[in-house]
Legacy VTK file of the C-alpha trace (Angstrom):
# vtk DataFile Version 3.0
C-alpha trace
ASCII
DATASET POLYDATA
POINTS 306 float
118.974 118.227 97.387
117.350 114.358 97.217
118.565 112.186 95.424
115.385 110.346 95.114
111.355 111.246 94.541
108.950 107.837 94.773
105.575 108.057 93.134
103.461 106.209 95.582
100.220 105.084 95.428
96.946 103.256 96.737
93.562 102.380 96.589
92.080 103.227 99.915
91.401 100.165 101.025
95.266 99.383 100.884
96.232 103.037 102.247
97.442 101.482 105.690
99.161 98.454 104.296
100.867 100.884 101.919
102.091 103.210 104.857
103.091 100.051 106.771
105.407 98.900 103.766
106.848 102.108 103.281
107.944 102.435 106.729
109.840 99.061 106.249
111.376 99.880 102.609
112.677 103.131 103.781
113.320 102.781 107.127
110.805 106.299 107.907
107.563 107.396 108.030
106.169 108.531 104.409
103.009 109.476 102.977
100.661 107.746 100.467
101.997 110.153 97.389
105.377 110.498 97.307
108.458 110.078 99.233
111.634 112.283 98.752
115.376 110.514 99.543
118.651 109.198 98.944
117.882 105.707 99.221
118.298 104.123 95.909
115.685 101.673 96.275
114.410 99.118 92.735
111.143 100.837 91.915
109.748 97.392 91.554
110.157 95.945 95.554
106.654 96.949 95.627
103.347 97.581 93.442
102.530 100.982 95.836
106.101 102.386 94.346
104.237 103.453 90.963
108.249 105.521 89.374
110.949 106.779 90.411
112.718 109.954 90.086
116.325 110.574 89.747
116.067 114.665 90.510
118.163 115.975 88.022
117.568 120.111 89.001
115.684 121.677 92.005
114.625 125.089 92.181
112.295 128.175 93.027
111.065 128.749 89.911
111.150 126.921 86.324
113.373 129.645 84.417
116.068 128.486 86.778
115.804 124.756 85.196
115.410 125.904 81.789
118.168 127.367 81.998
120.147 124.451 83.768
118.829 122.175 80.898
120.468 124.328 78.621
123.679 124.814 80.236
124.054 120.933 80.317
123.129 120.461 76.516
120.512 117.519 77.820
120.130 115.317 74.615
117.831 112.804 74.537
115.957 110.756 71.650
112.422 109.573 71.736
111.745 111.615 74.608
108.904 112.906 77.182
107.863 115.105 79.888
105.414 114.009 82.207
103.957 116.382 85.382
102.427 115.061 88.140
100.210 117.199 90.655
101.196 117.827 94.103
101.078 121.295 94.914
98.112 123.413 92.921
99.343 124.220 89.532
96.463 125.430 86.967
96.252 123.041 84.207
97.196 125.762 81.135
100.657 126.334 83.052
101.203 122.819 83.172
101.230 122.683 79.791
103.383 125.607 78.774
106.397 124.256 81.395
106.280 121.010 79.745
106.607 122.702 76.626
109.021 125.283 77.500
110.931 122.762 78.807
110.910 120.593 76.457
112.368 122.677 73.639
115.418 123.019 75.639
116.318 119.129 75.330
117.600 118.410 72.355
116.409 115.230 70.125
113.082 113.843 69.276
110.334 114.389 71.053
107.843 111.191 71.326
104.057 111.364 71.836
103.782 107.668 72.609
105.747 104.874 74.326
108.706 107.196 74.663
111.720 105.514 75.680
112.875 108.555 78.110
110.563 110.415 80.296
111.094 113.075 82.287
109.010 114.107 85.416
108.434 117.698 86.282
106.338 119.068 89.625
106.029 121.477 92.078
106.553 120.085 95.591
106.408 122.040 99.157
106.980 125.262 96.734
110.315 123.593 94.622
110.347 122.737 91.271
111.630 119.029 90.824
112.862 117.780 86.880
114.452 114.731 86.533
114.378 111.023 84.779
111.075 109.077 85.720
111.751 104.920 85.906
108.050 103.278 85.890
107.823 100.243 88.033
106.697 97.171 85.499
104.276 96.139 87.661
105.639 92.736 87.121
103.146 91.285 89.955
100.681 91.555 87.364
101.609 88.596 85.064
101.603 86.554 88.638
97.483 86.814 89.578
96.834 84.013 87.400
98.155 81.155 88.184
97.549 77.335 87.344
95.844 77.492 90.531
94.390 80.196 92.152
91.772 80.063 95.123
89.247 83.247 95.721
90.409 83.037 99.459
94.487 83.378 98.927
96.292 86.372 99.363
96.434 88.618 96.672
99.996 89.357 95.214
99.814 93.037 96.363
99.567 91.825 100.047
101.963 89.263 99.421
104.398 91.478 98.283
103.916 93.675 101.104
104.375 90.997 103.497
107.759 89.992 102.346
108.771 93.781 102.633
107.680 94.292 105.602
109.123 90.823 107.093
112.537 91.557 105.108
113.442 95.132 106.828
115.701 95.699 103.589
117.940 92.497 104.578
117.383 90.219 101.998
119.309 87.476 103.690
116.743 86.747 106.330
115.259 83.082 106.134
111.753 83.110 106.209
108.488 80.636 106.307
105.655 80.597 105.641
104.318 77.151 107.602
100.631 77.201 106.114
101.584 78.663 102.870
98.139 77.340 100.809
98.624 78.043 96.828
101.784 79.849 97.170
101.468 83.417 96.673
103.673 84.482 99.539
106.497 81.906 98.582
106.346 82.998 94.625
106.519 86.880 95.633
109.463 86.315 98.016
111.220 84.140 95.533
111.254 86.657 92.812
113.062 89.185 95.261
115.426 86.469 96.128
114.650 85.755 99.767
115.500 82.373 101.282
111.875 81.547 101.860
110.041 77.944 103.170
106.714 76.794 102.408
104.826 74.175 104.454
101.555 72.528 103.848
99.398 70.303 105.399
96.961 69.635 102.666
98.347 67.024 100.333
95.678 68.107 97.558
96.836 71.592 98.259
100.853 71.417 98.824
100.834 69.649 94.514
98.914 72.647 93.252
101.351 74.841 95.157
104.176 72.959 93.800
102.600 73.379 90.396
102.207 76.811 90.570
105.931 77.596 91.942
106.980 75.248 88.789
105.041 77.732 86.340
106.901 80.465 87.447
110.672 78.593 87.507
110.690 78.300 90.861
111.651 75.216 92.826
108.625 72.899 93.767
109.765 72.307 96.922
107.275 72.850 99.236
106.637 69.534 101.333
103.538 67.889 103.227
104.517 69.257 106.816
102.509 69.806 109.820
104.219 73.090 111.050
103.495 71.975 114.610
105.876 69.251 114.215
109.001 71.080 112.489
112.009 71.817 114.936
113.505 74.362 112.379
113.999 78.225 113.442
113.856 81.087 111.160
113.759 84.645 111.256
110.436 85.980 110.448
107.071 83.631 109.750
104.067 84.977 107.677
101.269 83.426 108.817
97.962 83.638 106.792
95.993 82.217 109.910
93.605 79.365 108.976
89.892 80.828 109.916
86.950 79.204 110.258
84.901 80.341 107.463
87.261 78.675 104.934
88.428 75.947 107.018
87.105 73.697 109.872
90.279 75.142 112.040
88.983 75.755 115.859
89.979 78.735 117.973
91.827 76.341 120.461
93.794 75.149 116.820
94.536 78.899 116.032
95.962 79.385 119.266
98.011 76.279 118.841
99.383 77.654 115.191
100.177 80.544 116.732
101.704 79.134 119.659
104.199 77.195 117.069
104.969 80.594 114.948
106.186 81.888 118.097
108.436 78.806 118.976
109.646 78.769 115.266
110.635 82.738 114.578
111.972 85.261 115.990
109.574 87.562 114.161
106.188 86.532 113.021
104.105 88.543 110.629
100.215 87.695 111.098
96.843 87.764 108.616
93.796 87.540 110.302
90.282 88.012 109.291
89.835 89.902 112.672
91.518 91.802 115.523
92.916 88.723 117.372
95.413 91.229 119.607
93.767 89.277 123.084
95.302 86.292 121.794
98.616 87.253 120.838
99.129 88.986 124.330
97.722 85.781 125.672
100.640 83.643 123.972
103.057 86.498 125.226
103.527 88.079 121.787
104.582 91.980 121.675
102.334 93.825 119.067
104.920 96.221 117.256
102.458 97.549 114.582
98.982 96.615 112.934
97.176 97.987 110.199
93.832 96.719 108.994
92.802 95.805 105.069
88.835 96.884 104.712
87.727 95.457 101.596
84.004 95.825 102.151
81.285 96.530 105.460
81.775 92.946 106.227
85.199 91.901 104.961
88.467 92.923 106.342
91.880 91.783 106.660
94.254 92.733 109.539
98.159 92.622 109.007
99.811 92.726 112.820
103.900 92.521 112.937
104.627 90.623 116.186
107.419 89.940 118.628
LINES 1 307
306 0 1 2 3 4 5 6 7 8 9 10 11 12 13 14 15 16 17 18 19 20 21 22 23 24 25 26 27 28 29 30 31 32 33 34 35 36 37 38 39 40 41 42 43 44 45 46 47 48 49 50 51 52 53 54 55 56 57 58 59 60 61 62 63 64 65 66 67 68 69 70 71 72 73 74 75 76 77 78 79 80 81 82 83 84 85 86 87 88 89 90 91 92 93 94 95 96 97 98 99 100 101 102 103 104 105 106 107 108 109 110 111 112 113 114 115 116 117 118 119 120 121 122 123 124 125 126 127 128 129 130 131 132 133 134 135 136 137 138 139 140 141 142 143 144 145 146 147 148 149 150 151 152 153 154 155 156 157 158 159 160 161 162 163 164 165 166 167 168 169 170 171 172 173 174 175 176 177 178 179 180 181 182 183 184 185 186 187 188 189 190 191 192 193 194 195 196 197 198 199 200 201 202 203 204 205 206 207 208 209 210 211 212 213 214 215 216 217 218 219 220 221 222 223 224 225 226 227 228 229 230 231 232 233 234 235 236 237 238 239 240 241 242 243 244 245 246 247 248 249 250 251 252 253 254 255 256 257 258 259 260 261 262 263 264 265 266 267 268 269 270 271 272 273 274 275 276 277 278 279 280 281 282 283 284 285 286 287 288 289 290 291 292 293 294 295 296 297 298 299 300 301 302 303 304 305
């Protein structure tokens, strides 16, 4: 039996980031519902991670877990059971296992705001009951920010990129040389990664210092050219400059580009379109992509590079 079932989650347009993060967080390939495991991972490392179960009881059929319930005298106050859908259950039978089970647990049973929830579903054909943890979606209280531009990353993405860049060692040092507002930086900081910020703009680099400052981070982010710095790191994330919201030139992109590679061993990449001639150009290894498709004409693409 796992350990482990992850409630995960996406709005289409992030289904292929999602899947990309996964893969990085648990080391496999997953879908975008669920994953089952022993990893004990913090149900809060990313927004797609909606809970976590701890499995408690497994089995073919729900008289089996009533009856475990009862043999372990489960007592809990201010209590729920939720069910989620995977495999086709009819709606009335939800209902009646959620009650049936929840007259074997003994304590108060809470309509609202319950301090314990349970989870209950039927998965591949197996019952799974155990204790549901909700991420806080903490990410949330960081989207506004004393400074925000309608161009930055978004703090789901920027979440996703430190994931992804981490690999679950979270004593990488990473940088992020053209790191605008400081979305990337703040997410990173509140997993405790060793992250750098440069920035070029002087205008820009005090409103990202500002903005680290709100959240009790360290506004250390200096005025640095990244094609000038001699320092090495493990993984960049580079949120490549493009011409629609700067004057940057495709011989300047290359040359940013050029300098990630010098600079990391690793370099994580956000374009506003397939650029994969010019990273084999540069002699960059593509190791995975995935693209971000927020409307006919928008997109984002996320490419991990080597």
């Amino acid at each position: 039996m796992k350990k482990y079932l992850y409630i995960i989650s996406a709005k289409k347009s992030y289904e292929e980031l999602c899947l990309m993060e996964m893969r990085h967080i648990f080391d496999t390939q997953t879908n975008h519902k669920y994953h089952l495991t022993n990893q004990n991972i913090d149900v809060s490392r990313s927004p797609f991670i909606k809970g976590k179960v701890s499995i408690l009881y497994t089995a073919k059929d729900i008289s089996t877990i009533e009856q475990q319930i009862k043999q372990d005298d489960l007592h809990y106050d201010d209590y729920k059971i939720q069910f989620i859908k995977y495999d086709e259950v009819p709606y009335q039978y939800r209902l009646d296992i959620m009650r049936t089970l929840g007259f074997q647990i003994i304590g108060d049973y809470a309509l609202n705001d319950p301090k314990n929830e349970f989870l209950i579903t039927k998965l591949n054909d197996e019952w799974i009951f155990g204790k549901l943890n909700r991420n806080p979606n903490n990410h949330l209280t960081r989207i506004e920010k004393p400074h925000n531009y309608s161009n930055a990353l978004d703090t789901v993405l920027a979440r996703a990129l430190i994931n992804i860049a981490i690999n679950n060692d979270f004593t990488k040092k990473l940088i992020d040389p053209c790191c605008g507002i400081g979305t990337v930086l703040i997410e990173g900081r509140t997993l405790g990664i060793n992250i750098t910020g440069y920035e070029i703009n002087p205008l820009v680099k005090i409103r990202c210092n500002e903005n680290l400052a709100h959240f009790h981070f360290s506004p250390d982010v200096q005025k640095i050219d990244m094609l000038d710095t001699t320092a090495h790191y493990d993984v960049a994330i580079l949120d490549l400059p493009y011409g629609q919201f700067s004057f940057v030139t495709k011989e300047e992109q290359l040359a940013l580009l050029q300098k990630t590679k010098e600079i990391s061993s690793r370099a994580i990449i956000v374009t506003m379109e397939d650029m994969s001639e010019a990273f084999h150009s540069i002699g960059y290894t593509i190791i995975e992509q995935c693209q971000i498709k927020k409307s006919n004409a928008f997109s984002r693409y996320v490419s991990i590079l080597h």
